[in-house]
FIVEXSE-242101 format. One record per residue (C-alpha): x, y, z; residue in three letters. Coordinates in Angstrom, 2 decimals, padded with zeros to 5 digits. Each point is the difference from the previous one (the first is absolute). Example, Ala and Ser with C-alpha at 12.3 -4.5 7.8 and 13.67 -1.06 7.14 Angstrom:
+---------+---------+---------+------+
!      xx !      yy !      zz ! resn !
+---------+---------+---------+------+
!  012.30 ! -004.50 !  007.80 !  Ala !
!  001.37 !  003.44 ! -000.66 !  Ser !
+---------+---------+---------+------+
//
This chain:
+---------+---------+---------+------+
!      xx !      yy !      zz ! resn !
+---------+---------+---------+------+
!  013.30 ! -061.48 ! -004.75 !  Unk !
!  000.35 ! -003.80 ! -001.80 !  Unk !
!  001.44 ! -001.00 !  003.30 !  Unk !
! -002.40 !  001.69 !  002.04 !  Unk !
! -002.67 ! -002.22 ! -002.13 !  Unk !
!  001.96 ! -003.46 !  000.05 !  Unk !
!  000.09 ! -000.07 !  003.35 !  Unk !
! -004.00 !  001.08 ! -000.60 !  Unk !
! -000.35 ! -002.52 ! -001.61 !  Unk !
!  001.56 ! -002.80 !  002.09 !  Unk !
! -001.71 !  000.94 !  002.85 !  Unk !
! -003.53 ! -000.23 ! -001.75 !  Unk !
!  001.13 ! -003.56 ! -001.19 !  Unk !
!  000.84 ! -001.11 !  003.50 !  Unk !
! -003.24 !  001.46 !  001.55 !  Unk !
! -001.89 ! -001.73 ! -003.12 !  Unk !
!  001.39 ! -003.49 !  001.15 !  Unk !
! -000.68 !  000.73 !  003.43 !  Unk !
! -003.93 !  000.69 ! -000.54 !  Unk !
! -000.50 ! -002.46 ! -002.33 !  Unk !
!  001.21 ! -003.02 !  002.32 !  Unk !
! -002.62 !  000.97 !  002.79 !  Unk !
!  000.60 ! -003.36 !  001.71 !  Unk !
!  003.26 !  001.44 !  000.97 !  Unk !
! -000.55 !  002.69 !  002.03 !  Unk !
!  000.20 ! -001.75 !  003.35 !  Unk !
!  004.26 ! -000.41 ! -000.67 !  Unk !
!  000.62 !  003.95 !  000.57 !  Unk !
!  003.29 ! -000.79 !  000.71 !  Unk !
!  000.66 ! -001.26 ! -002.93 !  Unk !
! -001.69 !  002.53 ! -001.98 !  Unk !
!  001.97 !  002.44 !  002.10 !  Unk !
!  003.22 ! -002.16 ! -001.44 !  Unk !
! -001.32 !  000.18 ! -003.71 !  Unk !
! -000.51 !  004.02 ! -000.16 !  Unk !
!  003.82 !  000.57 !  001.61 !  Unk !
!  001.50 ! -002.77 ! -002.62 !  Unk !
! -002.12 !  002.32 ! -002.82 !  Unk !
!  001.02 !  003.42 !  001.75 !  Unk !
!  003.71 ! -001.37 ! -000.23 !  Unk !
! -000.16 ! -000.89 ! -003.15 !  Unk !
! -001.40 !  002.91 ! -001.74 !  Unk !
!  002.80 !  002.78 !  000.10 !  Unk !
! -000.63 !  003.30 ! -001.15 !  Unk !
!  001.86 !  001.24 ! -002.82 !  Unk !
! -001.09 ! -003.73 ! -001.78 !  Unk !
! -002.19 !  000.26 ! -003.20 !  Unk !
!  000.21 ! -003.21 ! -001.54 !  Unk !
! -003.28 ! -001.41 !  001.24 !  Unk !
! -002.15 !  003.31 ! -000.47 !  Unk !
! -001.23 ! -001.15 ! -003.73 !  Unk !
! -003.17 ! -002.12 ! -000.27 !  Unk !
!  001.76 ! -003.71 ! -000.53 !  Unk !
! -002.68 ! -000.44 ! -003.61 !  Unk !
!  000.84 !  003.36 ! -001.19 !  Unk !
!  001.98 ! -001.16 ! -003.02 !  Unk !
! -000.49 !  003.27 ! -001.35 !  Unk !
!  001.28 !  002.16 !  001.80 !  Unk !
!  003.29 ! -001.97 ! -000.79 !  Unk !
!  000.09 !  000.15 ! -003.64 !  Unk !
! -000.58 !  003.72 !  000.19 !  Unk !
!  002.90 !  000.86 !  002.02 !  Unk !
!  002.48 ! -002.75 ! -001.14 !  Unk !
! -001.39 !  000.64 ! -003.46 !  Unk !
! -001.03 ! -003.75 ! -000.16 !  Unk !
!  002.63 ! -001.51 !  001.77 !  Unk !
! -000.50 ! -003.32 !  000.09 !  Unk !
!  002.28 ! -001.18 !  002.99 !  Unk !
! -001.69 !  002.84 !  001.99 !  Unk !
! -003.48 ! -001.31 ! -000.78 !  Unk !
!  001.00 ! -003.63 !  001.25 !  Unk !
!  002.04 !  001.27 !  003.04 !  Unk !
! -003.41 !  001.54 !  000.97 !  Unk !
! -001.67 ! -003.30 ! -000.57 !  Unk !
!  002.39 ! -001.74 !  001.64 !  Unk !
! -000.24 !  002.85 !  003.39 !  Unk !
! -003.39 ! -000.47 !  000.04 !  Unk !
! -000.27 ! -004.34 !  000.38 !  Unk !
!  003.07 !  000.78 !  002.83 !  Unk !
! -002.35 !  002.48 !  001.91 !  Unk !
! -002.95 ! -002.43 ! -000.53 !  Unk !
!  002.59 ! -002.83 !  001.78 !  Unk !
!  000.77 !  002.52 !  002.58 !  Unk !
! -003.60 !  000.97 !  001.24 !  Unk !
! -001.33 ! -003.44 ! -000.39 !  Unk !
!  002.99 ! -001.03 !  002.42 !  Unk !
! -001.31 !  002.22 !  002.15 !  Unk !
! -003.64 ! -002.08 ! -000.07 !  Unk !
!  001.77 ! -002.73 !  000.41 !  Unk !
!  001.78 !  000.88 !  002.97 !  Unk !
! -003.04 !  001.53 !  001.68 !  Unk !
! -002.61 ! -003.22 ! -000.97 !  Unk !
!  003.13 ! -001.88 !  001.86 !  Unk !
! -000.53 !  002.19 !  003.29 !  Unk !
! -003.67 ! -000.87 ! -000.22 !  Unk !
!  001.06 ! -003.30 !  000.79 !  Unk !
!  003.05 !  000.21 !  002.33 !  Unk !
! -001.74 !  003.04 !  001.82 !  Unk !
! -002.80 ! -000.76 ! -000.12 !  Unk !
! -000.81 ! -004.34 ! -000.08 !  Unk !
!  003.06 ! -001.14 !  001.68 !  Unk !
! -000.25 !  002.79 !  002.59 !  Unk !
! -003.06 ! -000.95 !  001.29 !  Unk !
!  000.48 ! -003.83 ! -000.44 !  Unk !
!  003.00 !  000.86 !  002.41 !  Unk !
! -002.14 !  001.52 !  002.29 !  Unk !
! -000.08 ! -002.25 !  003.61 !  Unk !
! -003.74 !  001.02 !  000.73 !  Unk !
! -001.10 ! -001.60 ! -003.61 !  Unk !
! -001.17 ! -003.35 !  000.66 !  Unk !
!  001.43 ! -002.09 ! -003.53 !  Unk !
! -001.98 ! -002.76 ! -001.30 !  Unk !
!  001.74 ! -003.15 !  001.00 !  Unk !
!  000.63 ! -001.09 ! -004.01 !  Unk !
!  002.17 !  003.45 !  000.01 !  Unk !
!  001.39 ! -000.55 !  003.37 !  Unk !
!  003.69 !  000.31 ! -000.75 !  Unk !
! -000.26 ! -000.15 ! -003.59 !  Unk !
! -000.21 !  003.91 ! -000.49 !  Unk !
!  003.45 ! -000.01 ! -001.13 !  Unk !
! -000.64 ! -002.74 ! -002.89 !  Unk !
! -003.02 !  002.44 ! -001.15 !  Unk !
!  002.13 !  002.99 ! -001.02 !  Unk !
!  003.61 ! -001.84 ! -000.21 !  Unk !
!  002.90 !  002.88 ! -000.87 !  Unk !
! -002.61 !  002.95 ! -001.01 !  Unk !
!  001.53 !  001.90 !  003.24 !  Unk !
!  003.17 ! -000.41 ! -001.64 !  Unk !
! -000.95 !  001.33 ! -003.23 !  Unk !
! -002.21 !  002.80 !  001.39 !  Unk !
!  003.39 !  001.34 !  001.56 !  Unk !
!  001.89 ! -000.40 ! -002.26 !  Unk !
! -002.22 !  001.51 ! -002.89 !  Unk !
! -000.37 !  003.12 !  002.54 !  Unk !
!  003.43 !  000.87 !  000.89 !  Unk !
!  001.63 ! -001.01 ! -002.76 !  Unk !
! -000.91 ! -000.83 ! -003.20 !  Unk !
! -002.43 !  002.66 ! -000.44 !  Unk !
!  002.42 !  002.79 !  000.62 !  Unk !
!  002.37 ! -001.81 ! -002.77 !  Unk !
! -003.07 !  000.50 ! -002.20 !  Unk !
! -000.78 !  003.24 !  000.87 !  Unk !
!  003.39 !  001.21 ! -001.37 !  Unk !
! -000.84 ! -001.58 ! -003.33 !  Unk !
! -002.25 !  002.49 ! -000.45 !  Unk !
!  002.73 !  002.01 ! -000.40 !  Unk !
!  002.78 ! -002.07 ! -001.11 !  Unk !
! -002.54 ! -002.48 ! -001.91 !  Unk !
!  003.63 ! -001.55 ! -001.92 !  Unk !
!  000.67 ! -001.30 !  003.50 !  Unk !
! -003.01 ! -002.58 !  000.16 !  Unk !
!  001.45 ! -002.54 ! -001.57 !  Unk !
!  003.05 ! -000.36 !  002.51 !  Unk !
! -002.27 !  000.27 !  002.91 !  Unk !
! -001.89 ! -003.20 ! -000.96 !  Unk !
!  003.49 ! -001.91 ! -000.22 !  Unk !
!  000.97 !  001.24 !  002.77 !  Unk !
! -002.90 ! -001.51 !  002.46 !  Unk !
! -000.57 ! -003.16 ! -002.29 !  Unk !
!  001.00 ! -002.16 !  003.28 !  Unk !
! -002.51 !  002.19 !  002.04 !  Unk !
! -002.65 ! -000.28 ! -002.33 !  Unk !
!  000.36 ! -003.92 !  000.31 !  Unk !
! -001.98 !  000.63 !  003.36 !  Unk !
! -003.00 ! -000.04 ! -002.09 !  Unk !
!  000.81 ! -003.87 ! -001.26 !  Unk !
!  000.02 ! -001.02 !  003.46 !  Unk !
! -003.33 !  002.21 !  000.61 !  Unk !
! -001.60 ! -002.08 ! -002.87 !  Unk !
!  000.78 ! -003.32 !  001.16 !  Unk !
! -001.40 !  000.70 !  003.41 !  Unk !
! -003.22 !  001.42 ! -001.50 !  Unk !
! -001.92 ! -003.38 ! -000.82 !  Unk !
!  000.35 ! -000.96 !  003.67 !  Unk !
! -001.31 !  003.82 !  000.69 !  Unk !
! -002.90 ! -000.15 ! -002.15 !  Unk !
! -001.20 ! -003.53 !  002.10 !  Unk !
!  000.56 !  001.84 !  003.11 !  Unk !
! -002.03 !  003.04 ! -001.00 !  Unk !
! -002.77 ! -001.89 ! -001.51 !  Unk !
! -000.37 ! -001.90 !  002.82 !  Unk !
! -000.62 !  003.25 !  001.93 !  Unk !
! -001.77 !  002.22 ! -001.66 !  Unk !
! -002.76 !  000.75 !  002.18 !  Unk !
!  002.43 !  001.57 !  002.24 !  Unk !
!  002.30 !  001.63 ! -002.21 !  Unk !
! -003.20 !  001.53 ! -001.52 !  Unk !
! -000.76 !  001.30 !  003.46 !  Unk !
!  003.69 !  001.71 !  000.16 !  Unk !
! -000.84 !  001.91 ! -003.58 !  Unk !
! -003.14 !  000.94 !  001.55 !  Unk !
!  001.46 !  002.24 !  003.17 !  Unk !
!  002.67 !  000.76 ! -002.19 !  Unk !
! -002.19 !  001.45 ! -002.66 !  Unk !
!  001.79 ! -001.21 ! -003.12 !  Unk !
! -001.29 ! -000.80 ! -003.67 !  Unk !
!  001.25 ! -003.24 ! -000.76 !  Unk !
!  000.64 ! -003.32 !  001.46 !  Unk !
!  003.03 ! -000.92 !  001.15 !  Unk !
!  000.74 ! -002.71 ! -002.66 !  Unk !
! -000.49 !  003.06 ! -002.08 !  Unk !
!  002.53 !  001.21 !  001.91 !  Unk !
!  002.24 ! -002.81 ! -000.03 !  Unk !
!  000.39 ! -000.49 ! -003.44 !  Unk !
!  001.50 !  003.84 ! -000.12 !  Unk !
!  003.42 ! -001.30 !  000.22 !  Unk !
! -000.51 ! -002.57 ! -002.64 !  Unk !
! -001.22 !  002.37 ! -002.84 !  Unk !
!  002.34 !  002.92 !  000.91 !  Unk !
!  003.43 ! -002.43 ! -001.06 !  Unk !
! -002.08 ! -000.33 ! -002.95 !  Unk !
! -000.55 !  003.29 ! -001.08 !  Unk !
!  003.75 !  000.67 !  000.62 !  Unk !
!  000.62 ! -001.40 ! -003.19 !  Unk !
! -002.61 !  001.13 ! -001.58 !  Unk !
!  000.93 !  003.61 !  000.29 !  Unk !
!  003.71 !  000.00 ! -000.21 !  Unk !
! -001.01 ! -001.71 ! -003.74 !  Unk !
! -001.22 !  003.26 ! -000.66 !  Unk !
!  002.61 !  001.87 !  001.29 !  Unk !
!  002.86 ! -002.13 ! -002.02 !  Unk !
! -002.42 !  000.64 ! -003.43 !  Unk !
! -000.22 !  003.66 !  000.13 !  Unk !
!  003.79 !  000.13 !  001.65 !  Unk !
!  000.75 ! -001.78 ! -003.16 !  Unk !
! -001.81 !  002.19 ! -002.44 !  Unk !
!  001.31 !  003.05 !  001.56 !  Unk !
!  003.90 ! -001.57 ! -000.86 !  Unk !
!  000.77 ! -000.47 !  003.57 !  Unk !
!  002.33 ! -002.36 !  001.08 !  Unk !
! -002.44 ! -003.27 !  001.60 !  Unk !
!  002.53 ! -002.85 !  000.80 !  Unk !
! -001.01 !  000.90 !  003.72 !  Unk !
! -003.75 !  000.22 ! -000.86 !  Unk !
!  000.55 ! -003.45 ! -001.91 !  Unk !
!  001.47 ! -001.29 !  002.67 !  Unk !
! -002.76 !  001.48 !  002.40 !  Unk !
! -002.23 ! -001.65 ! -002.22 !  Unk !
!  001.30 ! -003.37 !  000.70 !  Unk !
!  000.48 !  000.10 !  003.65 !  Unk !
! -003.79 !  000.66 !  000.37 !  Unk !
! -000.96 ! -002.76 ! -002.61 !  Unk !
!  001.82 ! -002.93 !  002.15 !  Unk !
! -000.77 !  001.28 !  003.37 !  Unk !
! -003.96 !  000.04 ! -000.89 !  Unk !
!  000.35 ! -003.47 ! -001.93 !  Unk !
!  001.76 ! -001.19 !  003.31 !  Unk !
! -002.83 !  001.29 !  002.25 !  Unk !
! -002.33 ! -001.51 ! -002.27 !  Unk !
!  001.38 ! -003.42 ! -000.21 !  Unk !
!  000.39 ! -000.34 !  004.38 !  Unk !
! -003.48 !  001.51 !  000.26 !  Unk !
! -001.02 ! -003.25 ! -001.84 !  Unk !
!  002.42 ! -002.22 !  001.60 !  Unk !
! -001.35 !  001.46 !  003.32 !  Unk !
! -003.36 ! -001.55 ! -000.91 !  Unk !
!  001.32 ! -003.55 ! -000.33 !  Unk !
! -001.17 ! -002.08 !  002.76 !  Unk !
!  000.73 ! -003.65 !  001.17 !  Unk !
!  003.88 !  000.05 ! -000.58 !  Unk !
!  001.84 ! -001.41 !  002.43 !  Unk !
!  003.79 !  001.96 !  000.12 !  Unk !
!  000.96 !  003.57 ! -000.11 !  Unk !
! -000.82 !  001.56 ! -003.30 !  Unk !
!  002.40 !  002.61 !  000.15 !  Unk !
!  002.61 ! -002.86 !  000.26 !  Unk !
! -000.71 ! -001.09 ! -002.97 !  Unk !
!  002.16 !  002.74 ! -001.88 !  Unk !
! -000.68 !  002.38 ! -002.93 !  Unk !
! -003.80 ! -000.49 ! -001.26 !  Unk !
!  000.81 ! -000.34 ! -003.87 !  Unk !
! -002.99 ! -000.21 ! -002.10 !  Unk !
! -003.85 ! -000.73 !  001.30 !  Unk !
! -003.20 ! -001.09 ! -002.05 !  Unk !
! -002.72 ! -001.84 ! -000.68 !  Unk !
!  001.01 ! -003.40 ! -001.61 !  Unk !
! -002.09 ! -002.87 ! -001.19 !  Unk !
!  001.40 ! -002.68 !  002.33 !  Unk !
! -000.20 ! -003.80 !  000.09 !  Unk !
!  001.70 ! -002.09 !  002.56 !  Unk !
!  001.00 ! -003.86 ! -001.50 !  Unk !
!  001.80 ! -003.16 ! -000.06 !  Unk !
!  003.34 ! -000.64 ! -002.69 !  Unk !
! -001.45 ! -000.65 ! -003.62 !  Unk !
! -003.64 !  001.55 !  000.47 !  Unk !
! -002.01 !  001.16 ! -003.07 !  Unk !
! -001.61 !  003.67 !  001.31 !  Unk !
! -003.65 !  000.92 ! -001.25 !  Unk !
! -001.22 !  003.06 !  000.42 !  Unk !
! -002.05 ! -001.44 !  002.91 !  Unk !
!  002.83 ! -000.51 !  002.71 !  Unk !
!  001.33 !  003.61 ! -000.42 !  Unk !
! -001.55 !  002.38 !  002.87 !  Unk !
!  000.71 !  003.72 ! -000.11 !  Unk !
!  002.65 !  000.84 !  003.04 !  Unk !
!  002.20 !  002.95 !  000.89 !  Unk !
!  003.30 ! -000.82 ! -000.15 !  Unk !
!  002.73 !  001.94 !  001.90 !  Unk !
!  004.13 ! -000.58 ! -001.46 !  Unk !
!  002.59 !  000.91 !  002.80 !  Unk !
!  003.50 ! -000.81 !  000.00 !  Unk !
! -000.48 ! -002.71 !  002.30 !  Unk !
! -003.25 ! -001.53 ! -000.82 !  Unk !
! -002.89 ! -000.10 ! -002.04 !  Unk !
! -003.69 !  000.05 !  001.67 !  Unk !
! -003.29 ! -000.93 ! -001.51 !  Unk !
! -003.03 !  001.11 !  001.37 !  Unk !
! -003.93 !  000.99 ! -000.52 !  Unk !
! -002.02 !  002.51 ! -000.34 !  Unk !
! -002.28 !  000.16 !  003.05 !  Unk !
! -003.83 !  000.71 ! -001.10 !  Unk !
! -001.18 !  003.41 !  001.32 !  Unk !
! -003.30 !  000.75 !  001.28 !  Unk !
! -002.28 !  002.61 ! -001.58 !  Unk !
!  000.23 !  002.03 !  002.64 !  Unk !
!  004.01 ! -000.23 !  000.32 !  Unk !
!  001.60 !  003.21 ! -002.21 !  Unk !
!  003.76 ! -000.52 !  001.13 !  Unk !
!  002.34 ! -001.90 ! -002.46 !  Unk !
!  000.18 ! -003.91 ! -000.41 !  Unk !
!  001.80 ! -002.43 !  002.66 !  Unk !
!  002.28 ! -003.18 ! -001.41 !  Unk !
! -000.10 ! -003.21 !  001.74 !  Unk !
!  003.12 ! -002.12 !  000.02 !  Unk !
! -000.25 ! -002.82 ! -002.15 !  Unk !
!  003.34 ! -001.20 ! -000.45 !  Unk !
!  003.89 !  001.12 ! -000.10 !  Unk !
!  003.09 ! -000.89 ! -001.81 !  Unk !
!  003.77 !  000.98 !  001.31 !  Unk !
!  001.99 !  000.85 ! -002.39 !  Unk !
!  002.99 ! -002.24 !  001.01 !  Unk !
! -002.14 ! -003.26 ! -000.82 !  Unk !
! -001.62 !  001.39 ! -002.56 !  Unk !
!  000.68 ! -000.47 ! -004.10 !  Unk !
! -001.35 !  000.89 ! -003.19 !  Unk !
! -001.63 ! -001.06 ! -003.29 !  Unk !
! -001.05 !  002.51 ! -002.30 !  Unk !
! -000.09 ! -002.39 ! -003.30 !  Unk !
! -003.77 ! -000.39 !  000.56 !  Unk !
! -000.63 ! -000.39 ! -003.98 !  Unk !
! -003.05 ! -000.36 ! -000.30 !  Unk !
! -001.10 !  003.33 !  001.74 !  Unk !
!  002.48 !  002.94 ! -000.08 !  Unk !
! -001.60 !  001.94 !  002.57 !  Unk !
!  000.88 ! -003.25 !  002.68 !  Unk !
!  003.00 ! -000.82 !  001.78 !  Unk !
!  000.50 ! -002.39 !  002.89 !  Unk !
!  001.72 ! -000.01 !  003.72 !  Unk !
!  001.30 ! -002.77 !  001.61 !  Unk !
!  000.16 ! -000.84 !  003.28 !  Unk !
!  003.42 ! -001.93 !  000.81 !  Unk !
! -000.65 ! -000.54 !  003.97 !  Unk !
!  000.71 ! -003.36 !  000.94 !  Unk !
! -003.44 ! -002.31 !  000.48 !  Unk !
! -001.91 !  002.78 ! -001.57 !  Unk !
!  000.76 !  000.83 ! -003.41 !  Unk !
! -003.10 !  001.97 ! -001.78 !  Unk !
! -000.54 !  001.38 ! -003.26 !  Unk !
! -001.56 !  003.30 ! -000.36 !  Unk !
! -000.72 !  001.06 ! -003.84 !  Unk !
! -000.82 !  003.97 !  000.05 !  Unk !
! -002.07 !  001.66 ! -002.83 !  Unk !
!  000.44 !  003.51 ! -000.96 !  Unk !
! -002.36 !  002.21 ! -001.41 !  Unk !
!  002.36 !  001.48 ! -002.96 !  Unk !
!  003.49 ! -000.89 ! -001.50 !  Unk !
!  001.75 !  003.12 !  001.36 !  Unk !
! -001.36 ! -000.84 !  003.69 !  Unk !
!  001.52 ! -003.63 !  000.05 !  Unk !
!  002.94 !  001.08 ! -001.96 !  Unk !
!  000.47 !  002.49 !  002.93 !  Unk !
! -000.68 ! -002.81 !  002.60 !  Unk !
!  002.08 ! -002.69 ! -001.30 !  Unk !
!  002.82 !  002.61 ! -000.58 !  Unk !
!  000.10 !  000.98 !  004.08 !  Unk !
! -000.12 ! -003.51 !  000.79 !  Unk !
!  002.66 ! -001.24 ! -001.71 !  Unk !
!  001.98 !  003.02 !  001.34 !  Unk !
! -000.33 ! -000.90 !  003.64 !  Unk !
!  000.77 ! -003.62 ! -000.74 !  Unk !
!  002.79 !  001.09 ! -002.17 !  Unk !
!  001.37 !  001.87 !  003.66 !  Unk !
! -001.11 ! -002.34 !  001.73 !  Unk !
!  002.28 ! -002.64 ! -001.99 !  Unk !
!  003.00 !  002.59 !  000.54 !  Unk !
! -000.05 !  000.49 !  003.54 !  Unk !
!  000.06 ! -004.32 !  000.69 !  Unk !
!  002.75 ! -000.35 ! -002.92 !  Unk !
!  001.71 !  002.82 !  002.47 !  Unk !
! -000.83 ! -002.03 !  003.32 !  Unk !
!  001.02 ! -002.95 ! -001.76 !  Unk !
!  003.45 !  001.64 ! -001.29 !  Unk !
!  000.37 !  001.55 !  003.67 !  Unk !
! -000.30 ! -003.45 !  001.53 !  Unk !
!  002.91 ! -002.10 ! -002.23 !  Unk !
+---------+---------+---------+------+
//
């Protein structure tokens, strides 16, 4: 009879999604997919998920106040809220591979000629992640449900897959342009499509999903903990989807850097990013507060980029663009950080023959200059190493 009512019970949650995402109903194939993943899934003759997921209760009567038992339920209940909001996820990600690219795709639709050919910029790797999201990782969370010590691992395991989503991220700025600059006929697409939102509503889906990864599986490590359980997976877990959002982050900014000429991505490893008080000067200049201007400044193992905040219009909602302002490499570049009288200043040097430049940086706090100083002086320190080792190589 418990079984009989767990698998009930998952049914009614399935259907629940279902109705409340409305826009969806035009993807019945996928629908069709999500109701035989949940049929699957729920085998008779399993109880575990039959118990409402706040009934703390009903716990402490019957494990006569178990502790571990009450967190294990807290802890089942955050994995089944990751498992049915993956399955939002996936279908808000049909909405736009079924349903925008389709008919984008479509030879009688005449595209505007400022999307001509750029379709493929707009929505970058979402197909990819769409797929892979539907016949994959969502069945590796479904068994969680189930096996919820197992989520941890799983995480690990598809940390290089989930890096899909940095590469998402750095395309987006160049999306968001595309998009904005035709909106009057995307507008007209959500219109015979009969969705709710927008697509940059849409668009932005990938973006705060990575997010809430971490988010969740936080909860799931703190009751896994209080329950006794062993977490060094969960910890783990826990860091893999800290540095793969940070990443995304840090490439969707870079992505919105305009006016350098080179390949970014050849640049290396983007270090550290921030906003700076910058002024650029000759040897021996006294610096007032007056020739420092606020610029975002972007550390990668190769170079270091200055640049400025572009002024947004009223009107404009997306995030701010940087134009270049000037660039450093690394291999002609030295340091100063004996600035004494300001310790939140240190300043770069430009060693390029005929154009050696100063450039004194301000932080805004101790910590954050400590923290840039400290990865500069580590990349020169390499940097050092590897012509000492060209140098050796060559004798």
């Amino acid at each position: 009879m418990q079984a009989e009512m767990a698998y009930e019970n998952e049914n009614i949650v399935v259907q629940r999604i279902i109705s409340n995402h409305q826009d969806h109903q035009a993807f019945s194939s996928f629908t069709e997919w999500l109701s035989d993943q949940s049929t699957r899934l729920s085998e008779p003759g399993d109880d575990r998920n039959a118990l409402s997921p706040s009934d703390d209760k009903v716990f402490d009567e019957e494990s006569g106040g178990d502790y571990r038992l009450k967190y294990f339920h807290k802890r089942r209940f955050v994995v089944n809220e990751l498992v049915e909001t993956e399955k939002n996820y996936i279908m808000d990600l049909a909405m736009i591979v079924e349903g925008y690219m389709k008919v984008i795709r479509d030879k009688e639709v005449t595209l505007p000629p400022t999307l001509d050919g750029k379709d493929v910029i707009v929505f970058g790797n979402i197909h990819q992640i769409y797929d892979w999201h539907k016949d994959t990782f969502h069945n590796e969370l479904e068994k969680c449900k189930y096996e919820p010590e197992k989520l941890g691992n799983i995480f690990i395991h598809y940390e290089r897959r989930l890096y899909m989503y940095v590469k998402y991220c750095e395309n987006k700025p160049k999306s968001e342009s595309i998009v904005a600059e035709n909106m009057d006929f995307f507008e007209d697409i959500r219109q015979r499509l009969g969705h709710r939102l927008q697509l940059p509503d849409m668009l932005i889906k990938p973006v705060q999903r990575i997010m809430k990864y971490q988010l969740m599986l936080k909860e799931i490590l703190k009751y896994t903990d209080r329950a006794g359980d062993d977490i060094k997976d969960l910890q783990r877990a826990v860091e893999v989807m800290c540095i793969i959002p940070k990443a995304a982050n840090d490439m969707m900014n870079v992505g919105r850097l305009q006016g350098f000429v080179g390949k970014i991505t050849a640049q290396g490893k983007l270090l550290l990013q921030d906003n700076l008080l910058v002024a650029e000067h000759a040897a021996k200049t006294k610096i007032d507060r007056q020739m420092l201007h606020e610029r975002r400044v972007f550390l990668f193992e190769q170079i270091i980029i200055f640049s400025e905040e572009m002024e947004k219009k009223k009107s404009n909602l997306s995030s701010p663009e940087y134009i270049y302002k000037n660039s450093i490499q690394v291999n002609k570049m030295s340091l100063d950080e004996n600035i004494y009288d300001d310790p939140l200043r240190f300043v770069l040097i430009d060693k390029a023959p005929l154009h050696s430049i100063y450039i004194t940086c301000q932080a805004p706090s101790e910590d954050v200059r400590e923290n840039w100083v400290s990865q500069i002086k580590s990349i020169l320190d390499m940097q050092g190493d590897f012509l000492r080792g060209n140098l050796i190589f060559i004798i």
